[in-house]
C-alpha positions as CSV (number, residue, x, y, z in Angstrom):
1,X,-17.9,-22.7,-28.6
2,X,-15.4,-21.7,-25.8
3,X,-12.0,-20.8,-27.0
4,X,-10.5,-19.5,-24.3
5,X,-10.2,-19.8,-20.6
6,X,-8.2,-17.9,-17.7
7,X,-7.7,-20.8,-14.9
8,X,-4.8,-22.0,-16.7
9,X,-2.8,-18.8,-16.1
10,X,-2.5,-19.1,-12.6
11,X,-1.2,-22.4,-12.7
12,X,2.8,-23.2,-12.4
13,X,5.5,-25.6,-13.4
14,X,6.6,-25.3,-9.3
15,X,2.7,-26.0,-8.2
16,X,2.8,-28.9,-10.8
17,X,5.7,-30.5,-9.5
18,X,4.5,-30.1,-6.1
19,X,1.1,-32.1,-6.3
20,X,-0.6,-31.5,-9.3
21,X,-3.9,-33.6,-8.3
22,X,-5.7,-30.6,-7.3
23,X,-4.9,-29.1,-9.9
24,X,-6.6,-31.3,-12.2
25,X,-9.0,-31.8,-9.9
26,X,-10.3,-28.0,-10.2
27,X,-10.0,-28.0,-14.0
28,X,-12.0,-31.2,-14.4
29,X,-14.9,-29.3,-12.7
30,X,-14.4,-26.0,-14.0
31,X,-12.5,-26.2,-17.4
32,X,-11.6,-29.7,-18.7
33,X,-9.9,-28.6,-22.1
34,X,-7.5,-26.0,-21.2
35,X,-4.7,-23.9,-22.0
36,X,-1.3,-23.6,-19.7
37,X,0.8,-20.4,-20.6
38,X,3.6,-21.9,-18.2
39,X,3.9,-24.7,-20.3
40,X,2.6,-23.9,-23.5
41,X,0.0,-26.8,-23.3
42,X,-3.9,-27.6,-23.8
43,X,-4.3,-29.6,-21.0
44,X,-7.1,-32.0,-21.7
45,X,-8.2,-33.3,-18.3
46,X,-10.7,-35.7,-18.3
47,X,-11.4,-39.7,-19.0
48,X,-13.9,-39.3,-21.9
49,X,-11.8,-37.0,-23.7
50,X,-8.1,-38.3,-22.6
51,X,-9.7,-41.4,-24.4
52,X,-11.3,-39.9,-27.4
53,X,-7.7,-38.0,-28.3
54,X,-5.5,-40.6,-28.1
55,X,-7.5,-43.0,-30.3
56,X,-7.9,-40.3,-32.6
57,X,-4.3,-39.7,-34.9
58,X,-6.3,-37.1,-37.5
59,X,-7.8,-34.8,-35.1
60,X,-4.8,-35.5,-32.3
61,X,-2.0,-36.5,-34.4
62,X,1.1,-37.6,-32.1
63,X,3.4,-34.9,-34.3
64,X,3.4,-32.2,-31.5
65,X,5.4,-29.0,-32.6
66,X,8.9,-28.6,-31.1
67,X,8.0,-31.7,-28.8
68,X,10.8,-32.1,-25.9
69,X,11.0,-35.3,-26.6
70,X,12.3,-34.7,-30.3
71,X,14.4,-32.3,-29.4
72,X,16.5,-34.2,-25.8
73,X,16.4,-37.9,-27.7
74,X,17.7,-36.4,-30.6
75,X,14.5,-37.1,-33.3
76,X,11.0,-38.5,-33.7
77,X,10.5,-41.4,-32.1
78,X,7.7,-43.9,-31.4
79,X,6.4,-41.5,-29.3
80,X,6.1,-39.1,-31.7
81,X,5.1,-40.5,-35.1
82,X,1.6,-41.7,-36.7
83,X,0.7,-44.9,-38.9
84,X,3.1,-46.8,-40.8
85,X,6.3,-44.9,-39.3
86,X,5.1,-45.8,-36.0
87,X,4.5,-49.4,-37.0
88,X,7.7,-49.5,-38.5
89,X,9.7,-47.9,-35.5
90,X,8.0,-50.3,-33.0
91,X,8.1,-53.4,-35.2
92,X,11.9,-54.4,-33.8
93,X,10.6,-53.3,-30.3
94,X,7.4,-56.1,-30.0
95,X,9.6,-58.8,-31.2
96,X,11.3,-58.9,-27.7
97,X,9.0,-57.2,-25.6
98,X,5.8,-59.4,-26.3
99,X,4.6,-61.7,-23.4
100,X,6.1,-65.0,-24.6
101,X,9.7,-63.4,-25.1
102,X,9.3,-61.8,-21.4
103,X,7.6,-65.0,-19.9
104,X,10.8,-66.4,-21.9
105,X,13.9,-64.3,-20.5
106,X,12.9,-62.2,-18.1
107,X,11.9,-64.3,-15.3
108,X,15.5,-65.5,-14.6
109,X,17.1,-61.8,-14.8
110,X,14.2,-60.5,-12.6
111,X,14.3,-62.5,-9.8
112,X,18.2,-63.1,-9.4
113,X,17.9,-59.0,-9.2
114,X,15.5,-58.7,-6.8
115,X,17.7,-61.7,-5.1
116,X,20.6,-59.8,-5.1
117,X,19.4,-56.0,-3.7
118,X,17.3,-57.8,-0.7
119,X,20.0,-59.8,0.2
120,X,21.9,-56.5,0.5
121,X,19.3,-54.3,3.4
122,X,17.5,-57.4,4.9
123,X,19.7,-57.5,7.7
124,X,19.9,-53.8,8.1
125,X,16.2,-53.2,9.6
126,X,15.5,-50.0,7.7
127,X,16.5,-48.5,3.8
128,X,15.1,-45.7,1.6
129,X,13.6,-47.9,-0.4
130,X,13.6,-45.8,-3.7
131,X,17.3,-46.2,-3.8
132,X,18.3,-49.1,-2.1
133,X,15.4,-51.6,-4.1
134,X,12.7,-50.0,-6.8
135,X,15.2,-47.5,-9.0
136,X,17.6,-50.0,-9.0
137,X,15.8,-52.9,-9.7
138,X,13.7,-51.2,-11.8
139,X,16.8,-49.9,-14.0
140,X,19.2,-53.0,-13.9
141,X,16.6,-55.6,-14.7
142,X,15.5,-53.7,-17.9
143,X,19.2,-52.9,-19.2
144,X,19.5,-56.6,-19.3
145,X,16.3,-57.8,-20.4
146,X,16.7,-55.6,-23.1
147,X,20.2,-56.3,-24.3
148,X,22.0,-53.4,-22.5
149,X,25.3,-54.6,-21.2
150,X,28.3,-53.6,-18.8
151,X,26.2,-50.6,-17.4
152,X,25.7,-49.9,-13.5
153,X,22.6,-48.8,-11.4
154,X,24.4,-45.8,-10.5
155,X,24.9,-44.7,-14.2
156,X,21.4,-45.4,-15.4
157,X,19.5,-44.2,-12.6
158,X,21.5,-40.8,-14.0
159,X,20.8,-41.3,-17.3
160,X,17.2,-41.2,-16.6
161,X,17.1,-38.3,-14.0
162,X,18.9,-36.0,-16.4
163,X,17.2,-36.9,-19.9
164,X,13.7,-36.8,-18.3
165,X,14.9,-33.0,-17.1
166,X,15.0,-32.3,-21.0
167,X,11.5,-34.5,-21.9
168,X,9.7,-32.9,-19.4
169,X,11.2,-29.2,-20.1
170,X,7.7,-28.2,-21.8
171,X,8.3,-24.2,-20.7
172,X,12.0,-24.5,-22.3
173,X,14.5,-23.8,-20.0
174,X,17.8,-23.6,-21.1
175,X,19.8,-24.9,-18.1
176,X,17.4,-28.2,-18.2
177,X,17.8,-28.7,-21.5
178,X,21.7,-28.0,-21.4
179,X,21.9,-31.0,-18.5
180,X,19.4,-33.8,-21.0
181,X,21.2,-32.6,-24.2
182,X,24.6,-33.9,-22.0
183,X,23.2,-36.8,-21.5
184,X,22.1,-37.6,-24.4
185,X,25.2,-37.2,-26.1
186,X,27.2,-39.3,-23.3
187,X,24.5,-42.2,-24.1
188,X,25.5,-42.4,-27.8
189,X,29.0,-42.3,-26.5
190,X,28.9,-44.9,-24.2
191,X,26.4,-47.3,-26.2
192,X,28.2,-47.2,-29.7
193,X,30.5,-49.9,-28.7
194,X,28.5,-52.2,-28.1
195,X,26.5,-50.9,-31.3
196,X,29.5,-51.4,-33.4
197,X,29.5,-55.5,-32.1
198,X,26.2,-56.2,-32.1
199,X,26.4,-54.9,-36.1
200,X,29.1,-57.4,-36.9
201,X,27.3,-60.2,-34.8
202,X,23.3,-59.9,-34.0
203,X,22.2,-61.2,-30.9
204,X,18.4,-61.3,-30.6
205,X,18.1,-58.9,-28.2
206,X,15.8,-56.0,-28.2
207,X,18.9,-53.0,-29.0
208,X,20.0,-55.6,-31.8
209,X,16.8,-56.0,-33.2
210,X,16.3,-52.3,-33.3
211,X,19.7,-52.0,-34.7
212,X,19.3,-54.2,-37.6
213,X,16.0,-52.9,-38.8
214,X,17.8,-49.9,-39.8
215,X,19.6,-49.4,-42.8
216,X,23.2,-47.6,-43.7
217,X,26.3,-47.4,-41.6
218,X,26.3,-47.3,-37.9
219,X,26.2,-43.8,-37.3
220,X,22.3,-43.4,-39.8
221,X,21.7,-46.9,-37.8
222,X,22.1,-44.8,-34.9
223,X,20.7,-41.8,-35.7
224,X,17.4,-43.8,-37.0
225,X,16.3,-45.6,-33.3
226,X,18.8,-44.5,-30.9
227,X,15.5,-41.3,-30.3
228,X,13.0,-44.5,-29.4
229,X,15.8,-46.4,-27.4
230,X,16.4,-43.4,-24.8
231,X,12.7,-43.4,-24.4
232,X,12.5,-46.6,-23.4
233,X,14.9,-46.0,-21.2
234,X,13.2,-43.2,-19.7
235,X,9.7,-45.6,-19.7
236,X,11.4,-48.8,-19.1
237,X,13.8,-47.3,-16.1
238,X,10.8,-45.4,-14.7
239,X,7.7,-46.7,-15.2
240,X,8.6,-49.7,-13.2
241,X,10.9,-47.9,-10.3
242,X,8.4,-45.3,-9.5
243,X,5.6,-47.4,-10.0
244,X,6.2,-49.8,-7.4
245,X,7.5,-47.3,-5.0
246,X,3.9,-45.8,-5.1
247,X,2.0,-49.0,-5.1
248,X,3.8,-49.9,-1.5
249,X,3.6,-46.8,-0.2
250,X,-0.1,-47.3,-1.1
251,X,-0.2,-50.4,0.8
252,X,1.8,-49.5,3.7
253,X,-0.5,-46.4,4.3
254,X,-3.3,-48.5,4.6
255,X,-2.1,-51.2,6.5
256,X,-5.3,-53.2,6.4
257,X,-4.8,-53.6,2.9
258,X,-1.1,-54.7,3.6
259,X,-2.0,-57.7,6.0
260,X,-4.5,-58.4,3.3
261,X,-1.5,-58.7,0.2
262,X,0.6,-60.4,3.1
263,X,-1.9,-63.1,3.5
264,X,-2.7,-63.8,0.0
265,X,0.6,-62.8,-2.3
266,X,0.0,-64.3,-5.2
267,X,-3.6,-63.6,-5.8
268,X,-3.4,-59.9,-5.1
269,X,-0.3,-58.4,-6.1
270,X,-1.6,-57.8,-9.7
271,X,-4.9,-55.9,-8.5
272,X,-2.3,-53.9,-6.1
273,X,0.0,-52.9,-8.9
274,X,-2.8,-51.9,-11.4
275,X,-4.1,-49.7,-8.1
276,X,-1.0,-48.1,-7.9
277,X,-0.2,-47.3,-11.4
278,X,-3.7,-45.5,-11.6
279,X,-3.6,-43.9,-8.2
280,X,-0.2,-42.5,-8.7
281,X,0.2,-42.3,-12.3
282,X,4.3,-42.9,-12.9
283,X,3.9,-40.7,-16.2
284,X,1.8,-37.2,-16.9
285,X,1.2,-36.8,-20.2
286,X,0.8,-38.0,-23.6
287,X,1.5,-35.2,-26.3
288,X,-0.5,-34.5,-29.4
289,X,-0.7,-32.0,-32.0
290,X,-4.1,-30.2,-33.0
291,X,-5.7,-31.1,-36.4
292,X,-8.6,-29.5,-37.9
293,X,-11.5,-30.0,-36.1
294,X,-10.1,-30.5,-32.9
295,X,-12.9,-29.9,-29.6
296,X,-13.3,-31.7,-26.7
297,X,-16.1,-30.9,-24.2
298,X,-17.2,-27.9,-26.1
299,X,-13.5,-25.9,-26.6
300,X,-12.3,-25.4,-30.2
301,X,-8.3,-25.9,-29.3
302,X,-6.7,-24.2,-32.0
303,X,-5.0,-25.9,-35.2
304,X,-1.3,-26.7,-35.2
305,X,-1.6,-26.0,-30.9
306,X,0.5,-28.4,-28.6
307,X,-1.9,-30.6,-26.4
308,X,-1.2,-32.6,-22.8
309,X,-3.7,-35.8,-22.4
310,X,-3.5,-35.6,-18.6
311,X,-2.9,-39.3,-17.6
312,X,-2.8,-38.7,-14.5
313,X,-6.1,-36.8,-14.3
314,X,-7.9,-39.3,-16.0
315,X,-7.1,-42.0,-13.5
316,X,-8.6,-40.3,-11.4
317,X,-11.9,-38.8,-12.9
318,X,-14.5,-39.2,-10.1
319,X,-17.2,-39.6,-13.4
320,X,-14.9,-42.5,-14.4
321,X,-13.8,-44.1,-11.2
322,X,-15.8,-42.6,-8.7
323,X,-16.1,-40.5,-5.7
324,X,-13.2,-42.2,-3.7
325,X,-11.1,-41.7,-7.0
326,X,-8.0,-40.1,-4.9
327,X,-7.5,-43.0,-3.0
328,X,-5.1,-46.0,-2.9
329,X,-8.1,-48.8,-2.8
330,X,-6.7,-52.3,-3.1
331,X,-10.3,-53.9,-3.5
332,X,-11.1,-51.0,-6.3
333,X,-13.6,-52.8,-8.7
334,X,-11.5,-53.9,-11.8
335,X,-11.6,-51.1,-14.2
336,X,-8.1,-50.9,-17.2
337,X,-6.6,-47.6,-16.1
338,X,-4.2,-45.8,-18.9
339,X,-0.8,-45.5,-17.2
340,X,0.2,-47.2,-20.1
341,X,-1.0,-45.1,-22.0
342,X,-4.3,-45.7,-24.7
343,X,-4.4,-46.4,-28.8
344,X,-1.8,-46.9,-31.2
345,X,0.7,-45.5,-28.8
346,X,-0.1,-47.9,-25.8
347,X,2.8,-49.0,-23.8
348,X,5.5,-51.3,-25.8
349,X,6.8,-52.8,-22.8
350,X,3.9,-52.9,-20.5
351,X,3.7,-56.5,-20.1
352,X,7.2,-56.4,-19.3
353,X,7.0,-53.3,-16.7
354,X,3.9,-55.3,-14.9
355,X,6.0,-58.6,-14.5
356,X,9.0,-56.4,-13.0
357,X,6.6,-54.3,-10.9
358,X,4.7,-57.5,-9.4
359,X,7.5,-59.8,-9.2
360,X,9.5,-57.0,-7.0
361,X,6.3,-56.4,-4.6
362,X,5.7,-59.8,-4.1
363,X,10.0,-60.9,-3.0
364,X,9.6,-57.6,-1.1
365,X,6.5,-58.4,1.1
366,X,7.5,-62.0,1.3
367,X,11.0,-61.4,2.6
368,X,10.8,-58.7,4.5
369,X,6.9,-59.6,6.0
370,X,7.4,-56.8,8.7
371,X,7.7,-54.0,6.4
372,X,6.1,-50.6,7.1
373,X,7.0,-46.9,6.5
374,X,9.1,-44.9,9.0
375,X,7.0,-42.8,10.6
376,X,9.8,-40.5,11.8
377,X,11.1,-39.6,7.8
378,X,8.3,-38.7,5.8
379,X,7.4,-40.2,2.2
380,X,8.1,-37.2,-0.4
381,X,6.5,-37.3,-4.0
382,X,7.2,-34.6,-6.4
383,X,6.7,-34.2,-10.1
384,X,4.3,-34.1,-12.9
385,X,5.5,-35.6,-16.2
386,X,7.0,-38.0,-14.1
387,X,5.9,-38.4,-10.6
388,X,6.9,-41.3,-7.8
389,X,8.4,-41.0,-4.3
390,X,12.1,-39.0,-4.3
391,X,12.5,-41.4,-0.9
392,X,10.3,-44.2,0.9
393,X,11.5,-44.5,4.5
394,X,10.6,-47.7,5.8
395,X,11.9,-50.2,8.8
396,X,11.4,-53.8,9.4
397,X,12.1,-56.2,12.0
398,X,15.6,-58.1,11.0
């Protein structure tokens, strides 16, 4: 069996963050299971085996060594944990996040949002969209949702640009991680407050569930979830923002497919939103550990190694999807994609990340029916682990 392969030292954190499609296009074809020095990953590239390592937890256990998420969120967390401890740390989570509890309170918060921020740029003609609609939205409607009060766009937009510096920090420099561990620290800070109140009096909320589940004073309480609370807010605030700035830029570049979710709202926003999450995958990777055992497409990947499942490479596996795989296709045959992820460790809050996503395209396109991308500021993506548009330029008639 092949152990070792020499593609994957010419490749970059800077050529990453700059497109890494053909980068994963190139080891698809040429070396599917490979090592990363820059990173200090297995990169594990396409569908079949993406898929047949995250449904696997004894061969690909979630326990990655020294895993940048432990170390910015301050401890395992959902992310990172196997069998019963990940049932038990996601338990408090699916209480509030499953569809009826959405369909239940979100609707309300979501749409007075979006209400709000368009009622802000529809007279203006033009906005960067990232900023002026999808981060914010994307951010504020999740704080509440999930029981996050007295916090601004501003501050959590921050909060997840500087913690995702640390969880995404897989070659381990120091000045990113100093920036995330900062954060992190001014999170507990700012959230034990409200911590302290919910303690005395629960309120049904997804932090206060999480909250009560553990045991001890506040600070073990705290110490026990607050690790799976900043990842949601890394998944909940992103996922959703950067997801929907894709999926319109998707649209607007192929404007036959916008008059076509113009005309029919309703019955096409949820195939466009799927399209974009695969298309432009908002998150990279899923980590793993190595077990015994451990070979995908004929490489032996050593015991105890740290391994990527390349998300984004797997949406787009030509033997999976096709050959127009790389493109934004609105009428794409229906096909479950894993931007959410795949197995045990599947998304908590996707059902609640779709319902923002679509609700926020479809008052977007309906109240501002015009919309199209400025063709004098180009649209800029950049990242990885997590990738969207930095800006989306676009005009409208006001």
């Amino acid at each position: 069996m092949n152990r070792t392969s020499t593609i994957g030292d010419d490749i970059t954190v800077e050529a990453l963050t700059e497109d890494p499609y053909p980068i994963y296009a190139e080891l698809r074809r040429s070396a599917p299971v490979c090592y990363v020095p820059a990173v200090d990953l297995w990169f594990v590239t396409r569908w079949a085996d993406v898929m047949e390592a995250g449904e696997d937890p004894v061969r690909f256990p979630a326990s990655m060594p020294d895993s940048p998420l432990d170390r910015t969120l301050g401890g395992t967390n959902i992310l990172t944990v196997d069998g019963e401890t990940h049932r038990g740390m996601r338990a408090p989570m699916d209480t509030t996040l499953r569809p009826r509890a959405v369909e239940e309170r979100a609707p309300a918060i979501v749409r007075r949002i979006a209400t709000e921020l368009l009622d802000e740029i529809a007279d203006r003609g033009e906005a960067e969209l990232m900023g002026a609609f999808c981060e914010p939205f994307s951010v504020l409607t999740l704080a509440e949702a999930i029981g996050l009060r007295g916090l601004d766009g501003p501050t959590l937009q921050r909060w997840f640009h500087e913690l995702a510096t640390g969880t995404s920090n897989y070659e381990g420099d120091p000045a990113k991680q100093a920036i995330a561990d900062r954060t992190s620290a001014e999170i507990d800070e700012r959230l034990r407050p409200l911590f302290a109140e919910l303690l005395e009096h629960p309120d049904g909320t997804m932090v206060s569930d999480m909250l009560m589940a553990e045991e001890g004073d506040l600070d073990e309480r705290m110490r026990a979830f607050m690790p799976s609370l900043k990842l949601a807010l890394i998944g909940g605030l992103q996922e959703p923002g950067h997801g929907m700035g894709s999926t319109i830029y998707g649209l607007l570049s192929n404007p036959d497919q916008a008059t076509s979710m113009r005309n029919d709202l309703d019955g096409l926003v949820k195939h466009a939103v799927d399209e974009g999450l695969r298309w432009i995958s908002p998150i990279g990777t899923q980590g793993r550990a190595s077990g015994r055992g451990a070979v995908l497409s004929g490489t032996e990947i050593p015991e105890g190694a740290n391994v990527a499942l390349m998300v984004p490479s797997a949406n787009r596996d030509e033997e999976e999807w096709g050959p127009t795989a790389d493109r934004f296709d609105l009428f794409r045959p229906r096909h479950p994609h894993a931007g959410f992820g795949f197995g045990p460790h599947f998304c908590v809050g996707h059902y609640l990340a779709r319902w923002q996503v679509r609700t926020g395209i479809r008052m977007l396109f309906d109240r501002l029916p015009t919309l199209r991308l400025d063709e004098d500021r180009p649209t800029r993506f950049s990242g990885w682990e997590y990738r969207g548009p930095g800006e989306l330029p676009v005009r409208w008639e006001a």
